[in-house]
C-alpha positions as CSV (number, residue, x, y, z in Angstrom):
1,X,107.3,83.1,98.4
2,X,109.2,82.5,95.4
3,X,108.3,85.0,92.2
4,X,108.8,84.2,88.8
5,X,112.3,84.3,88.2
6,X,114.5,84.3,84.8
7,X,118.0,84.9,84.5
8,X,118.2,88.5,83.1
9,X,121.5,88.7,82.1
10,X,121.5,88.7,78.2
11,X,118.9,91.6,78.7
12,X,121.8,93.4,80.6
13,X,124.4,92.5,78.2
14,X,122.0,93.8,75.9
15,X,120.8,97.5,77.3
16,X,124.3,97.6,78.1
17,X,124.9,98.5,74.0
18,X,121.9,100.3,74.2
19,X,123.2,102.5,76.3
20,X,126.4,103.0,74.9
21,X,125.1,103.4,71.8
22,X,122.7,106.3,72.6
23,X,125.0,108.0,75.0
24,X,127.6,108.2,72.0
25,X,125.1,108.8,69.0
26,X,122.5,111.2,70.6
27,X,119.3,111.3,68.2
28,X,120.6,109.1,65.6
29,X,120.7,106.3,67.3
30,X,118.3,106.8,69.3
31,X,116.1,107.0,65.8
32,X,118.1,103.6,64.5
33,X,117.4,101.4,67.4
34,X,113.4,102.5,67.3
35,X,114.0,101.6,64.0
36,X,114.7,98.1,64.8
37,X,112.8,96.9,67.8
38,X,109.7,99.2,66.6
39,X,110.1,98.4,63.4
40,X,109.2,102.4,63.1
41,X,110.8,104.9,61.0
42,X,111.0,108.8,63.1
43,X,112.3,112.0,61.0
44,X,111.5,113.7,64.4
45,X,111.4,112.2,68.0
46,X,109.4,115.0,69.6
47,X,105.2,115.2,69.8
48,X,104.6,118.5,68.0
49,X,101.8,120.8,69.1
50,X,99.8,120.7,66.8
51,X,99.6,116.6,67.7
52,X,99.1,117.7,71.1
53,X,96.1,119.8,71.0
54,X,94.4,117.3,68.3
55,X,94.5,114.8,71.0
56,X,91.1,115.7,72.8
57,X,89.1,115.4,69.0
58,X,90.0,111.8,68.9
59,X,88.9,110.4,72.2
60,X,85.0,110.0,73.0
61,X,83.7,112.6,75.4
62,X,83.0,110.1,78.6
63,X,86.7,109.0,78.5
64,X,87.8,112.3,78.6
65,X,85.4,112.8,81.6
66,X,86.8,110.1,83.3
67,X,90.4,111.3,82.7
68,X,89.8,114.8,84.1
69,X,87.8,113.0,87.3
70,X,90.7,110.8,87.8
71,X,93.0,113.8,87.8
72,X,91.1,115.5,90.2
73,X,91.1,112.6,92.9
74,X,94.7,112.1,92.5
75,X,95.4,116.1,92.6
76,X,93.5,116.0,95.7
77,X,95.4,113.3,97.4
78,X,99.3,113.9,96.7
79,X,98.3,118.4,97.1
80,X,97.6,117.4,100.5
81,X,100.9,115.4,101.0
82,X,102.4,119.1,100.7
83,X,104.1,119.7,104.2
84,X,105.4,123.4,105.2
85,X,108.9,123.7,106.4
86,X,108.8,124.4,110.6
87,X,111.3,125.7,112.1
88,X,112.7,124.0,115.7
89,X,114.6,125.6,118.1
90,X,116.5,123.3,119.8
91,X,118.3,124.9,122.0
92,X,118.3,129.5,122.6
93,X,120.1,131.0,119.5
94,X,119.8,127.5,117.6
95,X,117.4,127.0,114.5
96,X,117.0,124.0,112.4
97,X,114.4,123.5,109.5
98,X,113.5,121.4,106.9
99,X,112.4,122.3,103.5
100,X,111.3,120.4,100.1
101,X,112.4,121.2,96.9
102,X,111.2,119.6,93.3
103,X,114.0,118.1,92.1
104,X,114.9,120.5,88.8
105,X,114.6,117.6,86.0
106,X,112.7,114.7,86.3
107,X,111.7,111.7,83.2
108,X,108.5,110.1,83.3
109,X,108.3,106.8,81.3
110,X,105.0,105.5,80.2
111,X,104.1,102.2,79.2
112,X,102.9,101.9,75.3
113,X,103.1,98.4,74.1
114,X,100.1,95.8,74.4
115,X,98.3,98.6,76.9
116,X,99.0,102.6,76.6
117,X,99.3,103.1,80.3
118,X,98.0,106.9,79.9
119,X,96.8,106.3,83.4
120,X,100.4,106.3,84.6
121,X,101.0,109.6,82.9
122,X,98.5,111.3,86.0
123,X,99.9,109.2,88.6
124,X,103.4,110.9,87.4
125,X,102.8,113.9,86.1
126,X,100.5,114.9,88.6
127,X,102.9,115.2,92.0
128,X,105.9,116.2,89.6
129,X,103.8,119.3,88.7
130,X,102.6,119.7,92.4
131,X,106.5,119.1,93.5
132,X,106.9,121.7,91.6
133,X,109.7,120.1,89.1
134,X,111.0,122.9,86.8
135,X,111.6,120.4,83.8
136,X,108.9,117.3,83.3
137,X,110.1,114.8,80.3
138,X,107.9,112.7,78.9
139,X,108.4,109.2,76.7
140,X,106.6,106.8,75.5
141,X,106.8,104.4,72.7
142,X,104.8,105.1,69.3
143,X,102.6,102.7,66.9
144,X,103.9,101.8,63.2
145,X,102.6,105.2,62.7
146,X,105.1,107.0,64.3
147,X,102.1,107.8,66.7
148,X,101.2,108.4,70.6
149,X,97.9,107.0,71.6
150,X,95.6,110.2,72.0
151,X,94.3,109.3,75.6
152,X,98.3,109.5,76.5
153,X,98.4,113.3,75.0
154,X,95.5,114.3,76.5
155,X,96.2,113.3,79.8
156,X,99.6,115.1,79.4
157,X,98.5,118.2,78.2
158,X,95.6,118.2,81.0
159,X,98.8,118.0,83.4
160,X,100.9,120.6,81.6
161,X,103.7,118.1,80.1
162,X,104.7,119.4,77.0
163,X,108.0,117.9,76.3
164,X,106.8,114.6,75.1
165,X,109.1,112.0,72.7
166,X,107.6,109.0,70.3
167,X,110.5,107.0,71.8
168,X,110.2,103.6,74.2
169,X,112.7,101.2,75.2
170,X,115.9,101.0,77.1
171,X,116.6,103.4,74.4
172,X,114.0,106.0,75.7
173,X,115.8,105.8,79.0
174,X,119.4,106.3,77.8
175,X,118.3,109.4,75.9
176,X,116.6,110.7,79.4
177,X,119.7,109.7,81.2
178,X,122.1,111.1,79.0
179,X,120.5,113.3,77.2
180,X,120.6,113.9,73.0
181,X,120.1,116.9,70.4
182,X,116.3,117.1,71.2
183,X,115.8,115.0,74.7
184,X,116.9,116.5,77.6
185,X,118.7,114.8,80.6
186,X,117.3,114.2,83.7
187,X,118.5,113.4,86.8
188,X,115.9,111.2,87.9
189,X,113.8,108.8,86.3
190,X,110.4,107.5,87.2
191,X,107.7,104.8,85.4
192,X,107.3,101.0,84.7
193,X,108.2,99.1,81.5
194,X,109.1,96.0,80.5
195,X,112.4,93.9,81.7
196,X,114.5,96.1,79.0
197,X,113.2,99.0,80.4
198,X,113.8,98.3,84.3
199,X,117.2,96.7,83.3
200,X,118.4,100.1,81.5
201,X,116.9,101.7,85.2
202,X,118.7,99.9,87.2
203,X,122.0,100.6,85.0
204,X,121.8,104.0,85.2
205,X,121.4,104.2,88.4
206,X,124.5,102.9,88.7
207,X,125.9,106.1,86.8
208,X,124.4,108.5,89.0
209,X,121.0,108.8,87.5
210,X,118.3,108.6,90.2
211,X,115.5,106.4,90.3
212,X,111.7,105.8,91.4
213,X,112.6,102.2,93.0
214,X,113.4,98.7,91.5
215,X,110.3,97.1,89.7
216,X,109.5,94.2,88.1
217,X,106.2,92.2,87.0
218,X,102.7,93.5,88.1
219,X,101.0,91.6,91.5
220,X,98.5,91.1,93.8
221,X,98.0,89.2,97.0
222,X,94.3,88.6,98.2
223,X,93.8,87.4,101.4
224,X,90.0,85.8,102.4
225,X,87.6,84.8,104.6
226,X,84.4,83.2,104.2
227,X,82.4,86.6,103.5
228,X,84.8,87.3,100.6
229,X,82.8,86.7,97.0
230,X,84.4,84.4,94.9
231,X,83.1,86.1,91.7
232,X,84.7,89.3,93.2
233,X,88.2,87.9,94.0
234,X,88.3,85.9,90.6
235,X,87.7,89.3,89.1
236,X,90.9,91.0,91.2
237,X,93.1,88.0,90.4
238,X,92.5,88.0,86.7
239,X,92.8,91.9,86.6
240,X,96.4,91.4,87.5
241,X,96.9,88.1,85.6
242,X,96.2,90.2,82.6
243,X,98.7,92.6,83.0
244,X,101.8,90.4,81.5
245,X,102.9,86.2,81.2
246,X,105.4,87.0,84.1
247,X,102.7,88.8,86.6
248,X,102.0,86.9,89.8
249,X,98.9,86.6,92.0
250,X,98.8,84.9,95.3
251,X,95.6,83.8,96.9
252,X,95.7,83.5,100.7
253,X,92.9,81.7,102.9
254,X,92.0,79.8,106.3
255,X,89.4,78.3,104.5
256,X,89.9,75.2,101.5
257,X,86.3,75.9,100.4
258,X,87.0,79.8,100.2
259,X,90.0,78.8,97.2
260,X,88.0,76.0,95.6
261,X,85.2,78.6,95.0
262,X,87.7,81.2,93.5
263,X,89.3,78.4,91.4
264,X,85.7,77.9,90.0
265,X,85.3,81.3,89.6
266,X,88.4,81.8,87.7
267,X,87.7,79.2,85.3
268,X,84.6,81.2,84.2
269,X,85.9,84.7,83.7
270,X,89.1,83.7,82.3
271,X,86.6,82.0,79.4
272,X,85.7,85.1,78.3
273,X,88.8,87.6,79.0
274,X,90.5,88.9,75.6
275,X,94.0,88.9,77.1
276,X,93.0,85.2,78.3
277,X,96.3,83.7,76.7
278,X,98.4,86.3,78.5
279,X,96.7,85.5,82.1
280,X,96.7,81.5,81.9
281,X,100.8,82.0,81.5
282,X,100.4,84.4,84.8
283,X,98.5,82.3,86.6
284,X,100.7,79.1,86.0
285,X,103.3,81.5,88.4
286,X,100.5,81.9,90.6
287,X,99.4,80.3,93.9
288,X,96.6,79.4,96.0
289,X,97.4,79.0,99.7
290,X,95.5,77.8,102.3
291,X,97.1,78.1,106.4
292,X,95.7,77.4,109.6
293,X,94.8,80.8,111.1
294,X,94.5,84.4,110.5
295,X,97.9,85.3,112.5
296,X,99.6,82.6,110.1
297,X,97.8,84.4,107.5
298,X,99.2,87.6,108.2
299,X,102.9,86.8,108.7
300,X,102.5,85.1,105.2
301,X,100.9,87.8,103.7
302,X,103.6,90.3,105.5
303,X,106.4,87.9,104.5
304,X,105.1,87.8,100.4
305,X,104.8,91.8,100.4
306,X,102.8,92.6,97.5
307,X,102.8,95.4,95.0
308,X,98.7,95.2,95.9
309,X,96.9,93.9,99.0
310,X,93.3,93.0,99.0
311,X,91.7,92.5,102.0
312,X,88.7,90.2,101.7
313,X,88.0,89.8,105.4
314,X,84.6,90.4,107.9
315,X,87.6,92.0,110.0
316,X,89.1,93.5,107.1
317,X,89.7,97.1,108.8
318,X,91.7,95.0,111.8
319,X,94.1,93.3,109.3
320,X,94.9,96.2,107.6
321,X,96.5,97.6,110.9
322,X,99.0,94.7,110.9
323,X,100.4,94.7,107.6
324,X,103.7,95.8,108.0
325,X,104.4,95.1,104.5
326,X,102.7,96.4,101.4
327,X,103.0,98.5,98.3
328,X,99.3,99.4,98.6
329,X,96.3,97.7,100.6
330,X,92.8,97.8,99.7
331,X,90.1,97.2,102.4
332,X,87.2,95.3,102.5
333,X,84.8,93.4,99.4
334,X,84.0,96.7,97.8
335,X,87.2,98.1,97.5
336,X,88.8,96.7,93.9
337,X,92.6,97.0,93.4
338,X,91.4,98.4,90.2
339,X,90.0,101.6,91.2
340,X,93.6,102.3,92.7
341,X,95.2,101.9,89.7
342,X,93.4,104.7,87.9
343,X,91.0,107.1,90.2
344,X,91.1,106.9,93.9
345,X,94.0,109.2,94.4
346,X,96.3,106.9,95.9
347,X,99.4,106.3,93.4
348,X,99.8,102.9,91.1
349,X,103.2,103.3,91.0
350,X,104.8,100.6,93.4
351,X,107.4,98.4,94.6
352,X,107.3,94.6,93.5
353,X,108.9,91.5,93.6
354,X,109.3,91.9,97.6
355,X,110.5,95.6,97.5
356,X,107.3,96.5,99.5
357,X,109.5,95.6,102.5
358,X,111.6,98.6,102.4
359,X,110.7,100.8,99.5
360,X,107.4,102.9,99.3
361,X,105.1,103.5,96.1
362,X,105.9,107.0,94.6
363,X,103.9,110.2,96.1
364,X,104.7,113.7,96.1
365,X,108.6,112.8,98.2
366,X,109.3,111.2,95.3
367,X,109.9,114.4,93.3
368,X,111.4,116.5,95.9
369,X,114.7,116.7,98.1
370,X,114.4,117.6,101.6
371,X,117.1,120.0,102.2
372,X,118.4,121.0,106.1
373,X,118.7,124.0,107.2
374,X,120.6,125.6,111.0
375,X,120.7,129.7,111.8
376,X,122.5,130.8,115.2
377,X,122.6,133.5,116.3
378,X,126.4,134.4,118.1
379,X,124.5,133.9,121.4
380,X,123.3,130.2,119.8
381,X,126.8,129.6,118.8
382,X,128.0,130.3,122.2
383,X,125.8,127.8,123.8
384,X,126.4,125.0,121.8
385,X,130.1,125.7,121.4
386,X,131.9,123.9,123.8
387,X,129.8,120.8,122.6
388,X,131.1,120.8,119.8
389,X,134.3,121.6,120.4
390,X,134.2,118.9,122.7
391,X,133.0,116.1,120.2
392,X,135.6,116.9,117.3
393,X,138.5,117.0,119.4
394,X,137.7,113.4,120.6
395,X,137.2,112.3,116.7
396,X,140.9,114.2,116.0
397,X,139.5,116.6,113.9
398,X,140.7,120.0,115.4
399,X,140.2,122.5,112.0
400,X,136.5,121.3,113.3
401,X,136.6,122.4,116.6
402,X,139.1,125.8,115.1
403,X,135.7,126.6,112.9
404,X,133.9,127.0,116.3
405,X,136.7,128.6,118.2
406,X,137.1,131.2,116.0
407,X,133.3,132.5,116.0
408,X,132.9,132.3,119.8
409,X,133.9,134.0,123.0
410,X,136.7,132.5,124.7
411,X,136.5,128.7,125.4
412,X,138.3,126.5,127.6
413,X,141.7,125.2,126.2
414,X,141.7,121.6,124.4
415,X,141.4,119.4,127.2
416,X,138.7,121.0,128.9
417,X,138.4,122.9,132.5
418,X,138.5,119.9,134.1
419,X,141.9,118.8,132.8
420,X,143.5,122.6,133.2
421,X,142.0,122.4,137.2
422,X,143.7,118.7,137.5
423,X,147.1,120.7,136.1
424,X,146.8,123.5,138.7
């Protein structure tokens, strides 16, 4: 159950300057520190237009195809998240609603370094624009150039973002917590990144700055039966493996022959995977487990609660309805934790390192307050009155129970009828 653990407290020590530094020098140090972990020179930190709308030219046409069909799927799953405030009446005169609101200012952080994650810009951009947010920041480290990758500009001018910065780092997320001469502050702040980048999360939070959730290193837990293909699971391992050296993935089976296969397997497609260095140090924090029966299976699986579930299983649909625990779960041989993590519609963004047991992946919620709502009517007031009257004089707080009083029709004295009858 163990993930890969190293002691991350020089990397706090070390955003903690960060953030200092930024939240007392604005742009300029935001510009000195890109300087020296990007080795990267800005006059200006913003995307201008003009790089914006060039972005399309430099991408091949079936990309861009892909990019607007992935947009569409994932518009078409978090638009129908949208719920409509109803209005209860829980008791004559007595109306209570719920209603969601975008919250006003929200920072997206997107992944640059060994992979642009422009992918991540939809699965963000997308329900904060469908939410509803009135201000959508956007950051994401730049190249030696000074650069964004194109496929990352194009995928946030296809959702509307138009304040983008060339900035990554713990740096990018002071600036968005903070705010500087040219980056807005938000109040709350949503994307992975490295162990700089979640540390400089978490620390904010601390400061008042909301948050998507805690997250660490990428994941995947497959669990399989005999009908699982080995080539197929060897495929969804190393897709994860490659990620990072401190992903995990965790192979679960009732069957030795089922892992020995996949081991096999593994051996032959890590051969010829370019990031094959990066996924032989993931896979040394990996695992391979073989228990004694499906329900052993399950509370294992359940226990580990992955970022990503695969389901390799004849009874694949049946296992799904007893995971309690999961960022996301994908069902069946034919259903690839990859296509989550661009085009399905379901969101990538999710809780790791065990979070799945109490956090949830991001989805349209993530960008909205639900605010409460009562109306009464003096006839509603009336009825619930003495009940309320009642229940703050017991806690001692009569200016509660005055607020009441005041509004409504006579009520018994403090005590109650029953006391004033006892008196009589």
């Amino acid at each position: 159950m163990q993930r890969p653990y190293a002691d991350n407290t020089p990397v706090l020590t070390a955003v903690q300057s960060i953030l200092a530094e930024v939240k007392d020098g604005g742009d300029r140090a935001v510009k000195e520190l890109t300087q020296k972990f990007a080795g990267v020179g800005l006059e200006t930190l913003a995307v201008l237009p003009e790089e914006l709308n060039a972005a399309g030219d430099a991408l091949p046409q079936e990309l861009k195809t892909a990019i607007q069909q992935a947009k569409q799927n994932i518009e078409t799953f978090h638009q129908a998240q949208i719920a409509k405030a109803v209005i209860i009446e829980t008791m004559p005169g007595v109306q209570c609603w719920r209603k969601a609101v975008g919250i006003d200012k929200v920072g997206l952080y997107i992944p640059g370094g060994t992979a642009p994650l422009f992918s991540t810009v939809l699965m963000l951009a997308i329900p904060a624009k469908l939410a509803g947010c009135r201000e959508v920041v956007l950051c994401s480290p730049c190249d030696k150039e000074g650069r964004l990758h194109p496929a990352i500009l194009y995928a946030a001018q296809l959702t509307g973002i138009t304040k983008i910065f060339k900035i990554g780092g713990a740096q990018a997320i002071a600036a968005m917590a903070y705010g500087t001469e040219s980056i807005p502050a938000v109040y709350k702040i949503f994307g992975p990144g490295n162990q700089y980048v979640t540390a400089a999360k978490q620390l904010v939070q601390m400061q008042g700055i909301a948050i998507d959730m805690p997250a660490g290193p990428s994941e995947v837990c497959v669990l399989a039966d005999e009908t699982a293909n080995p080539e197929f699971v060897a495929a969804d391992l190393l897709s994860q493996a490659e990620h990072g050296v401190d992903s995990q993935v965790l192979l679960v089976s009732t069957e030795a022959a089922v892992i020995e296969n996949v081991q096999q397997e593994l051996e032959k497609q890590l051969a010829q995977l370019p990031r094959r260095e990066m996924a032989e140090k993931a896979l040394a924090n990996s695992k391979a487990i073989v228990v004694e029966n499906r329900n052993d299976a399950v509370d294992l699986v359940n226990a580990y609660a992955a970022e990503h579930l695969i389901i390799s299983c004849a009874d694949a649909d049946s296992l799904a309805e007893e995971i309690t625990n999961a960022g996301s779960v994908f069902i069946g041989n034919y259903s690839p934790e990859s296509v989550g993590d661009y085009a399905s519609g379901t969101n990538h963004t999710l809780p790791t390192n065990g979070f799945a047991r109490a956090y949830s992946g991001v989805s349209l919620d993530s960008f909205v307050k639900k605010i409460t709502y009562q109306k009464l009517t003096a006839e509603g007031l009336q009825n619930i009155a003495d009940t309320v009257v009642q229940m703050a004089e017991a806690e001692g707080l009569d200016a509660h129970a005055n607020a009441v009083r005041v509004r409504a029709a006579p009520l018994p004295p403090k005590g109650g009828l029953a006391e004033t009858q006892s008196h009589s």
